[in-house]
N, C-alpha and C positions, 0 to 999 in steps of 0.2 A: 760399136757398143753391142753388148751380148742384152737381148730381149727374150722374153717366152717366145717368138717367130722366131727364133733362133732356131731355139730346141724342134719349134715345129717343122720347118725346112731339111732339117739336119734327118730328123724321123720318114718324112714325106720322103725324103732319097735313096734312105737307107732300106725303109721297109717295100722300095719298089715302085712306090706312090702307084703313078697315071702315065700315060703316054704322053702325056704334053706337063710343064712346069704347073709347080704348085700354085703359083698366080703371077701376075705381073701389075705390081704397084710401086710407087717411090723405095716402100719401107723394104719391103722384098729385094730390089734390085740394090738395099746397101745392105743389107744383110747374107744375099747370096754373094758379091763381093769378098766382103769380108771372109767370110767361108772358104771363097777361091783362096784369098790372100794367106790363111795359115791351112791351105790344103785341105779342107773339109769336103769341099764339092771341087768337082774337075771340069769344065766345058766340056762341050760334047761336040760343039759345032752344028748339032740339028736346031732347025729354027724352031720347034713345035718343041723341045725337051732339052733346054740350054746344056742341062747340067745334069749332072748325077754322083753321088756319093762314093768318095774313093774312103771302100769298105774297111780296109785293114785302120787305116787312120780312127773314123765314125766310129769302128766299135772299141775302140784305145778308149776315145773322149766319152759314152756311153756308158765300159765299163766303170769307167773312173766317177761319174756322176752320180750311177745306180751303187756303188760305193759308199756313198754320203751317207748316214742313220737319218733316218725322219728328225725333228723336232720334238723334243719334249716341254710339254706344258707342265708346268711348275704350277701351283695355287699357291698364292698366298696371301697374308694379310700385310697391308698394308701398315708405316708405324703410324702413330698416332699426331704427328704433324704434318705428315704427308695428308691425312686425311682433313686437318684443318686447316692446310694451305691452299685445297681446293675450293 
């Protein structure tokens, strides 16, 4: 399941992070999986920095995200039963 720790992990890797893994909790260790599992992160084998960002991949998925347009908010008014159904 794709979560905002997703994106966070995925960043943490790519932009170099720390010497040692971004954390180590339940949520993190399915999340870094999953990563492994469609190639985002690669194992590294060090016990202090599991993992690390296989680059070419990360910035495929990155450009394509930063791709997306913001959201546009719309105003409007509501119709006149909607507003008496509340």
């Amino acid at each position: 399941m794709k979560a905002p720790l997703t994106l966070e992990i995925i960043i943490h890797y790519y932009c170099g992070g720390s010497d040692t893994d971004y954390m180590d909790s339940p949520g993190f260790r399915e999340q870094a999986k999953m990563l492994v599992d469609v190639e985002l992160l690669i194992r590294t084998g060090n016990p202090k920095r599991k993992y690390e960002a296989n680059r070419e991949a990360v910035k495929v998925y990155l450009d394509a995200l930063l791709a997306v347009p913001f959201p546009e908010l719309e105003w409007i008014i509501p119709k006149i039963t909607e507003l008496q159904e509340s």
